[in-house]
N, C-alpha and C positions, 0 to 999 in steps of 0.2 A: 797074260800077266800085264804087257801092255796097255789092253784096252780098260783092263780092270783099274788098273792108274788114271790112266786118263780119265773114266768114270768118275774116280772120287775126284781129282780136281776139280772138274768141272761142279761138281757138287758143290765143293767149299768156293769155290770161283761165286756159284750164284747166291749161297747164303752170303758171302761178305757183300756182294754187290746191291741184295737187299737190305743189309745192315745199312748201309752206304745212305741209301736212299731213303730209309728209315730214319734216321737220325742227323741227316744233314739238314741244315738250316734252310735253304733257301731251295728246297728242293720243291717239285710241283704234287706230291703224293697227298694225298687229303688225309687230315687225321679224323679219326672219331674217337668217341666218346659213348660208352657205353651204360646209359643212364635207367635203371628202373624204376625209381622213382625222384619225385622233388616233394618243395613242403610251397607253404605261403607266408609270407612275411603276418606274426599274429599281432595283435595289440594284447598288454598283457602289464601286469605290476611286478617293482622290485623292489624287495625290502634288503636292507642290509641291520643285521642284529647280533647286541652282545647278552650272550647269556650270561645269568649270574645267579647264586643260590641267595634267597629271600627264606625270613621267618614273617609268619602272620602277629602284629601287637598291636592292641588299642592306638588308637589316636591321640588319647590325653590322657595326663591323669588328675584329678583333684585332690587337694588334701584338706583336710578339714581339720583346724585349731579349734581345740577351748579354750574360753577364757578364765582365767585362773582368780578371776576377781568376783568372778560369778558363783564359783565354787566348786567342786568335781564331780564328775561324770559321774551318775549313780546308778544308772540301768542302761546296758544298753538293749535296743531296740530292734535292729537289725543284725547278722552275721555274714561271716565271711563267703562270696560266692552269690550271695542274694543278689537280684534285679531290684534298683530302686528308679523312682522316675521324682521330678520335679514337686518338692514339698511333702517325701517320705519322710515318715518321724525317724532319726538316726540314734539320737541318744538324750539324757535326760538331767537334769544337773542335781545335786543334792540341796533341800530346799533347806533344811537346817542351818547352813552355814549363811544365806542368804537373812534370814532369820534373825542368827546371832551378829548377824555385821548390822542390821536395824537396832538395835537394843544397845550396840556399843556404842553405832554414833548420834543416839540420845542419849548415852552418859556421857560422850564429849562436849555436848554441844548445850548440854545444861552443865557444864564447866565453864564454856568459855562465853554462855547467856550471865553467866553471875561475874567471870572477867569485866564482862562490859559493864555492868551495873556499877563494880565497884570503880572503875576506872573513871568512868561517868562522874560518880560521886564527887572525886578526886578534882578533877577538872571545874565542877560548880565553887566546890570551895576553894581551891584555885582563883576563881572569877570574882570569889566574893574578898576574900583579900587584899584582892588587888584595888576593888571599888571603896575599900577602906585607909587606901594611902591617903597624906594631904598633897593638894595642888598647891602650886609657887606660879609667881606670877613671873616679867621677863625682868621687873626692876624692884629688886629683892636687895632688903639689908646687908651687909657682908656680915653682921654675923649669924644670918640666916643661912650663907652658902654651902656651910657643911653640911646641915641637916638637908638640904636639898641634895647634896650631890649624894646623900645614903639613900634617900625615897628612890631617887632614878634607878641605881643600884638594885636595890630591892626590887622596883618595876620590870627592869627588864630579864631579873632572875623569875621572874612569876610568870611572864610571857614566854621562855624559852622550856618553864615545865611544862604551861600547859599544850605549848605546839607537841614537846615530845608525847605529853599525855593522847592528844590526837591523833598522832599516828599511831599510837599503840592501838587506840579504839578502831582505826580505821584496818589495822591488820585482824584485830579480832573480829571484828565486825565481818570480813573477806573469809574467816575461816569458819563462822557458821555460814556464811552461804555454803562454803564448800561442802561440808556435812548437809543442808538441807537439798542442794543439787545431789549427794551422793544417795541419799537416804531417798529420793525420788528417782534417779535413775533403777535402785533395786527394790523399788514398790513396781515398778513398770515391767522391770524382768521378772518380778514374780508369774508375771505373766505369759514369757518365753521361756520359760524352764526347757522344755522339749526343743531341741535343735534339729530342724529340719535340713535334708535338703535342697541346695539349687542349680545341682546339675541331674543328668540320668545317666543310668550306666549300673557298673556291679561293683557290689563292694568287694575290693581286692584283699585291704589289708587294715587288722583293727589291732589300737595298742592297749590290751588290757591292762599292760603298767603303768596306763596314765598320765605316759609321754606324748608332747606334740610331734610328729599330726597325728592326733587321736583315731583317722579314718583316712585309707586310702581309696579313693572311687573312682573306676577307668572308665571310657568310655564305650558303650557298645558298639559303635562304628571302628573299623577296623582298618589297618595297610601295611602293609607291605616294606619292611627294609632290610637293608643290605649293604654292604662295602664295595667299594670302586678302589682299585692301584692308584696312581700320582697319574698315569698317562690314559686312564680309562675316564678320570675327570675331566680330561678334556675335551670328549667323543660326546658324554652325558649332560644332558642339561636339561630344564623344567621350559617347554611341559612334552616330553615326548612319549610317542604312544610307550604302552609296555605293553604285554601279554603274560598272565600267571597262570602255569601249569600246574595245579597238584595232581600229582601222580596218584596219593591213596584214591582220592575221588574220579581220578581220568574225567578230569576235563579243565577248562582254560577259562580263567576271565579278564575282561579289557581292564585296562588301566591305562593311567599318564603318571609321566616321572613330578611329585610334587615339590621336590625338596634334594638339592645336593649340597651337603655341607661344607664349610669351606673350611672350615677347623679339622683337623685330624682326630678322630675317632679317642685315640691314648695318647698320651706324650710323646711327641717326637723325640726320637732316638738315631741315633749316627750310623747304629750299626742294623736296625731295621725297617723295611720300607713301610711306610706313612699310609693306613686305609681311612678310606672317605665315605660318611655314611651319606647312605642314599634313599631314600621314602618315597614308595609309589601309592599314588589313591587310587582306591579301587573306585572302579567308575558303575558297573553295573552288581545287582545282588546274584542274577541267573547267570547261570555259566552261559558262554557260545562255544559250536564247536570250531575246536582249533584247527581239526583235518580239512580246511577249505579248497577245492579244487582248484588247483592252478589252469587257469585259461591261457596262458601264455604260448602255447606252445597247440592248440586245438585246430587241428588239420585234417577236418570233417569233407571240408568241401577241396577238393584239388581243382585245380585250373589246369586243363590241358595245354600245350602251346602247340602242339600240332593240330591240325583239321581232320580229325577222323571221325567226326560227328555221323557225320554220313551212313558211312559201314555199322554204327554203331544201333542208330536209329533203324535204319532197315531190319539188325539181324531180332533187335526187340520187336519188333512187328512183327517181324516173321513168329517170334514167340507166341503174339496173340493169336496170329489167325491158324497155331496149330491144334489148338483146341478144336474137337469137333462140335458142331451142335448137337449132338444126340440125346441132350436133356428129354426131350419127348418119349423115348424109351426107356428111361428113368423114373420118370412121370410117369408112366404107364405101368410099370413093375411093382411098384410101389401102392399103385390103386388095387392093382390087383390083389397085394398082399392083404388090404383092405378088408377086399371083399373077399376074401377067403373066412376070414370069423366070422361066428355066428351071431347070431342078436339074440341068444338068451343067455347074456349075460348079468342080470340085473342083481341079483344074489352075487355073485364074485366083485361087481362095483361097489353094494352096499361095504361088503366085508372087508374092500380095499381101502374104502372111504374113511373108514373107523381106523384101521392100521395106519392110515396116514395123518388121522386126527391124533391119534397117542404118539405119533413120533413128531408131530410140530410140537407137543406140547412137554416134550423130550427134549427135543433141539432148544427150543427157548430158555426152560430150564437149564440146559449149559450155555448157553449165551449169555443168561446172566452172570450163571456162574463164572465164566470167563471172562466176563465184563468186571465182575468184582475185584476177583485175581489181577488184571489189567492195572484196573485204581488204585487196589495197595501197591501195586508195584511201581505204579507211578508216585506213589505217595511218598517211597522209601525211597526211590531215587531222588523226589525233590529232597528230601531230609539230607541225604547223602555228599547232595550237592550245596552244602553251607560251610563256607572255612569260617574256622575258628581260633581264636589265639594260640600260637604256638604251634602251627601246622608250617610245616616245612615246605617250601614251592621253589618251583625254576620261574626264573623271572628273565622273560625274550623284551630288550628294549632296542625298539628300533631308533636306530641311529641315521639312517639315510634311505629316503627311499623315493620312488619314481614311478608314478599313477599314468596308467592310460598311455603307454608308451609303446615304441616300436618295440619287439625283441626279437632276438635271435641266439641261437643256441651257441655258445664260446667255440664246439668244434667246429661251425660250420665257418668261420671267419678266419679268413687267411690276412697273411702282412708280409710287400714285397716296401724293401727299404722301411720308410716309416710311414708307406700310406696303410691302413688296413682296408679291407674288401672282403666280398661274397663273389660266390660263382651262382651266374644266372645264366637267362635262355635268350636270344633274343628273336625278333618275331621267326628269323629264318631259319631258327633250330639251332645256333652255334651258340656254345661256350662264352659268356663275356664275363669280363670283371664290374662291380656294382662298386668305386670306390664309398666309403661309410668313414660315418663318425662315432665310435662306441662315447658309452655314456657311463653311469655308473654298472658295475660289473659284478655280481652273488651267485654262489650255485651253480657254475654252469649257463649262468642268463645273463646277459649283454643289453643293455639300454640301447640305438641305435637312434641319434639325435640326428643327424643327416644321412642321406644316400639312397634310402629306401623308404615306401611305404605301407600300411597294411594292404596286405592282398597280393604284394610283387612275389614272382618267381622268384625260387634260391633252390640252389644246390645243398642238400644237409651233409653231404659227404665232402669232405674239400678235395679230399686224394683223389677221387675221381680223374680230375678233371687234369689232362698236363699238360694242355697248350690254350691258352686261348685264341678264340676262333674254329676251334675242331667241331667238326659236327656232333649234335646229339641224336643220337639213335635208339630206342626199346628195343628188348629182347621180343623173341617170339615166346609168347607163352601157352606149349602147345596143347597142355592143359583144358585150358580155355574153349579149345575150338572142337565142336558137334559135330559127329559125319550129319545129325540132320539136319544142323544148319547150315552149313556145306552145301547139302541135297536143294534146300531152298532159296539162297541163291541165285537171282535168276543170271540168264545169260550176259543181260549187258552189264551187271554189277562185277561179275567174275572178269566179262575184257576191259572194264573200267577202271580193276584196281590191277591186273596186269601192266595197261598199258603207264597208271600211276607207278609201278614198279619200277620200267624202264626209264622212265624219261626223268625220275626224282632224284634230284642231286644228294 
């Protein structure tokens, strides 16, 4: 019973004494690190984006007035939904009333032709009255004075008719022009009846009651808008990329934010928050695809940090030269199969010849035919890929983003106080810290503006790693390893990674 005591003491005597030394700080025990793999610092892009729901709507619209002087619309010429381009006939005016406004202002204007005649008249005998007063000289008898001071009288009452008569001639006179400028402006529009076009676009909306705008016409080119929160206007501004996803069509096209508005959408209200409309131009007609591969993270090529080129190189050689040469007896099996057929085969050649002329001319025929099938369906997918007014879209506007930059994945960065870092390798195989500067941060992807370059070692695990300084070590992967390339091997490679065994710290 005894010794069975003393046994376990000693037992828990030596795990605490390993703990001991395990865990104490300033101890001499080496630590490792158990590493299967690492990455490389990649070069790679980060967008940061706010999604938002968008409707597709023309870019303008036109309205088009009659003029009501000209007379009303009598036919129209186009309808609602039609494509019009620059100088389509839209509508047409009713020439009758055109007509009857020529006819009325000749009976005005031979009213106010006979005004003036008579007023005229007026004026002459006016003139000639007046040339019928007597003249008085400056030294006149006194009892001549009276009869003088009636003529002036009289005088200056015959000059203030005829001024008024003037000016009456000279209004009349003003208002046949106006009738003959009028009556000449609708000889000329006789001419424009038909009111064209001078925009392009479709016609949206026509007022068959005769109300202005008689015609509403949109533009055929199209964009993109949408509402933005109070604190989302801040984030958004002209001209940043966007991307528009419509989903019926599955697929995306580029844009720039063209327009944010600074007016609130409705009337502000106390009791509900304030949207801000927002307009993106679509930049291109053909969709791109949106699914573009992230290169950021592309860990094709590993850099080792150990020297095991060596081992590695050899046991590949060894590969090649286990191939035997025995193509010659290949070659040889082969002739023979040759010459084992006969030579009178000239009738089963003809009769193959012909089976393989109807079957090329089989295979072409579906060639085409799959070629045609191809085209319409490329046909229909382009048809497919056109938005159109009123198509619903996700709209991705980038808000911040960082081209050609270091990255690194958010798990693999640690942060002791407030420096952040990476775990790397250094040339002797241990564990070190890489202090870094993160940059902008999306997705899981980290900018890294200082500390690192494309190509440097890093640890993608952070946990790994609990001391720096520890050694790093690879597992054995036994897997891996051939008894035949084991067998080939030669002798001094086998005591040469022995004696590397031993003596490697």
């Amino acid at each position: 019973m005894k010794k069975k005591q003393t046994m376990v003491a000693l037992i828990g005597l030596l795990i605490t004494l390993n703990f001991y030394l395990l865990f104490h700080k300033n101890n001499d025990i080496p630590r490792l690190t158990l590493l299967s793999e690492w990455e490389k610092v990649a070069v790679g892009s980060i967008e940061k984006t706010l999604q938002k729901d968008g409707v597709v709507v023309p870019t303008s619209e036109q309205h088009v007035i009659f003029q009501q002087e000209y007379g009303t619309p009598s036919t129209f010429l186009v309808t609602e939904g039609d494509q019009v381009e620059i100088g389509t006939p839209l509508f047409e005016y009713n020439a009758n009333n055109i007509e009857a406004r020529l006819k009325e202002l000749d009976r005005l204007k031979s009213i106010v032709e006979k005004e003036v005649a008579t007023v005229k008249s007026h004026i002459a005998e006016l003139e000639s009255l007046q040339r019928t007063l007597p003249s008085f000289g400056s030294a006149e008898p006194d009892e001549n004075q009276e009869e003088k001071a009636s003529t002036l009288e009289i005088d200056y009452n015959l000059k203030a008719e005829i001024a008024a008569n003037e000016h009456l001639l000279e209004q009349l006179e003003a208002k046949k022009d106006a009738y003959n400028d009028e009556k000449s402006d609708l000889s000329r529009n006789q001419s424009n009846l038909t009111v064209k076009s001078d925009v392009s676009g479709v016609i949206k909306e026509i007022s068959y009651s005769l109300e202005n705008p008689i015609m509403t016409i949109v533009s055929k080119e199209i964009m993109v808008t949408g509402t933005l929160t109070e604190e989302q206007t801040l984030e958004v501004r002209s001209p940043m990329k966007a991307t528009i996803t419509s989903l019926p069509l599955n697929h995306s096209f580029k844009g720039v934010v063209d327009k944010v508005a600074s007016l609130p959408k409705d009337d502000p209200l106390l009791e509900q928050d304030s949207l801000y409309q927002f307009n993106v131009e679509i930049k291109e007609e053909e969709p791109f695809d949106a699914d573009e591969d992230d290169e950021a993270f592309d860990t094709d090529e590993e850099e080792e940090p150990f020297d095991n080129t060596d081992e590695e190189n050899e046991t590949s050689n060894a590969d090649e030269e286990e191939e035997p040469f025995d193509t010659d007896e290949e070659g040889e099996s082969s002739n023979a199969d040759e010459e084992d057929e006969p030579f009178d085969t000239d009738e089963e050649d003809e009769s193959s010849n012909a089976d393989e002329e109807d079957e090329s001319f089989d295979d072409a025929a579906e060639a085409d035919e799959a070629e045609n099938r191809e085209n319409s369906n490329d046909n229909k997918a382009e048809e497919k890929k056109v938005l159109l007014p009123g198509y619903h879209v996700k709209v991705d506007i980038t808000t911040d983003e960082a081209i050609d930059v270091n990255v690194l994945p958010t798990q693999s960065i640690g942060r002791a106080k407030l420096q952040h870092f990476v775990w790397s390798i250094s040339p002797n195989g241990e564990a070190i810290k890489l202090p870094i500067k993160k940059g902008l941060e999306v997705d899981g992807k980290v900018e890294i503006m200082e500390g690192v370059t494309k190509g440097d070692i890093y640890i993608a695990n952070k946990t790994i790693v609990r001391e720096e300084g520890s050694t790093i070590i690879k597992p054995i992967y036994l897997d891996h390893l051939r008894k035949k390339e084991l067998k080939d091997l030669s002798t001094y490679n086998i005591f040469k990674a022995i004696v590397y065994g031993l003596v490697e710290r």
